[in-house]
C-alpha positions in Angstrom: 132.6 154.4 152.6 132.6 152.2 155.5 131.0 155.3 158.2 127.7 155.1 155.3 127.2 151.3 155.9 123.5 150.9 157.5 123.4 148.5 160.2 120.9 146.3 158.5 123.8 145.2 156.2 126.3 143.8 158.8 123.6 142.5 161.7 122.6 139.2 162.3 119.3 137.9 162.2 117.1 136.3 163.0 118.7 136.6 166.7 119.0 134.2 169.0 117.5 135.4 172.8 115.9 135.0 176.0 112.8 135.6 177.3 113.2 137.8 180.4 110.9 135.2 182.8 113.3 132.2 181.8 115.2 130.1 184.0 118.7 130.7 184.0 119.5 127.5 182.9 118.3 128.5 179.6 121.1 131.1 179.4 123.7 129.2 179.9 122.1 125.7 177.6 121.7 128.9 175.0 125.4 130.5 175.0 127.3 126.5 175.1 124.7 125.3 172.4 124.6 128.0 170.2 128.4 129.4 170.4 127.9 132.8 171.2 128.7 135.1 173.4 125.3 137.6 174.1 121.9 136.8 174.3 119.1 139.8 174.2 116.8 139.5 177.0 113.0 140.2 175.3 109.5 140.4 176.9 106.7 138.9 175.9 106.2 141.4 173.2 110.1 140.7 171.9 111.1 143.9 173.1 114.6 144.0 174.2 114.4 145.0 178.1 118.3 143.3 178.9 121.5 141.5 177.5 123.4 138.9 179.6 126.9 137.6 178.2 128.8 134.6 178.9 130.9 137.0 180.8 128.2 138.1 183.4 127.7 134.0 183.3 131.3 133.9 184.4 131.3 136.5 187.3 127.4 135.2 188.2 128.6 131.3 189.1 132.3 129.7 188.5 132.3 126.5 186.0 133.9 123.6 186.4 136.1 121.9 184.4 135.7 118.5 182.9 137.2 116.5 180.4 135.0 118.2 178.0 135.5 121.5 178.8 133.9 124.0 181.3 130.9 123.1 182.9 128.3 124.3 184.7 126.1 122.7 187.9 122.4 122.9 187.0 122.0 123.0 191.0 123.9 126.2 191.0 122.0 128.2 187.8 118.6 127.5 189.2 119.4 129.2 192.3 119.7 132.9 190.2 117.2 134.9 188.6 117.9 136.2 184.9 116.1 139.4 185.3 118.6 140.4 188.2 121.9 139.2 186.4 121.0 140.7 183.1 122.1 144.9 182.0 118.7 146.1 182.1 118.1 148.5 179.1 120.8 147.6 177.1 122.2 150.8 174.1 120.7 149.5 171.4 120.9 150.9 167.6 117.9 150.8 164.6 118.7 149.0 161.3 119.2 152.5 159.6 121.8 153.7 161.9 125.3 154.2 160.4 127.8 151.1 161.0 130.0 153.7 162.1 127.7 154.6 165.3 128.2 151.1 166.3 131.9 150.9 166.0 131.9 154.1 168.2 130.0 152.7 170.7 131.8 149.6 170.8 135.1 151.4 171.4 133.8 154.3 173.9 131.6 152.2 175.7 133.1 148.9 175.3 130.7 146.7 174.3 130.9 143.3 172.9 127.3 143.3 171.0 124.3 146.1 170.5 120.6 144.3 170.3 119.5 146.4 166.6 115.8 147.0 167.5 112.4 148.7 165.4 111.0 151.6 166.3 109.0 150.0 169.1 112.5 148.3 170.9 111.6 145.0 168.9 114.6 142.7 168.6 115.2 142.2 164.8 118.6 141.8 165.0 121.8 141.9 166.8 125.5 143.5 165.6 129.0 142.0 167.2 132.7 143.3 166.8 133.3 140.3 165.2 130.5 140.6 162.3 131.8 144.0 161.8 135.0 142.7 161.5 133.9 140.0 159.0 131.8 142.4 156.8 135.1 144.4 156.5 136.9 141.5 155.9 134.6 140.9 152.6 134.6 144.0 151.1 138.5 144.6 151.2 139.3 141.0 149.9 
């Protein structure tokens, strides 16, 4: 049954982050260069101590639009801090947890992402709605 999955089954690793002391250029190079959406914020020791999204991006400074797309002023980004835009302590889930803990916190709590994390808050992976969705998506095709 889908509720038994483990986590370590539908998460995606290895994850792509931010270290908490980066400039927050770096976010937004990260989220535009990569395609995504959420970025764990780690520590020196990769611990997970935050998450920013391209939403908190959004609501932090306004892009601009181009004829490529949206873009951002470098000027502007340098001017913030990530470690005061970022959630600190983000809910985060263990590779062993049931898939079904994630969907509930997903819906209840509505989050977009949950950083999957050792026993020492390590970042060793990271689970989305949509990979959920996808790993769904294989088993009942």
């Amino acid at each position: 049954m889908v509720r038994d999955v483990k986590i370590r089954e539908v998460m995606v690793k290895p994850v792509i982050s931010v270290h908490v002391d980066d400039a927050f250029e770096q976010v937004e190079a990260k989220l535009r260069g990569k395609s995504i959406r959420h970025l764990p914020v780690v520590d020196d020791s990769g611990a997970v101590v935050g998450l920013i999204t391209q939403r908190d991006l959004f609501r932090t400074v306004s892009p601009h639009r181009n004829e490529e797309g949206f873009v951002y002023n470098p000027a502007m980004l340098h001017d913030f801090v990530l470690r005061h835009q970022m959630t600190r302590d983000p809910y985060t889930l263990t590779p062993e947890d049931p898939i079904s803990k994630a969907l509930s916190a997903m819906v209840q709590s509505k989050y977009g992402c949950i950083p999957v994390t050792d026993e020492k808050k390590i970042l060793v992976g990271i689970v989305t709605a949509r990979d959920v969705l996808r790993w769904i998506a294989t088993q009942i095709a």
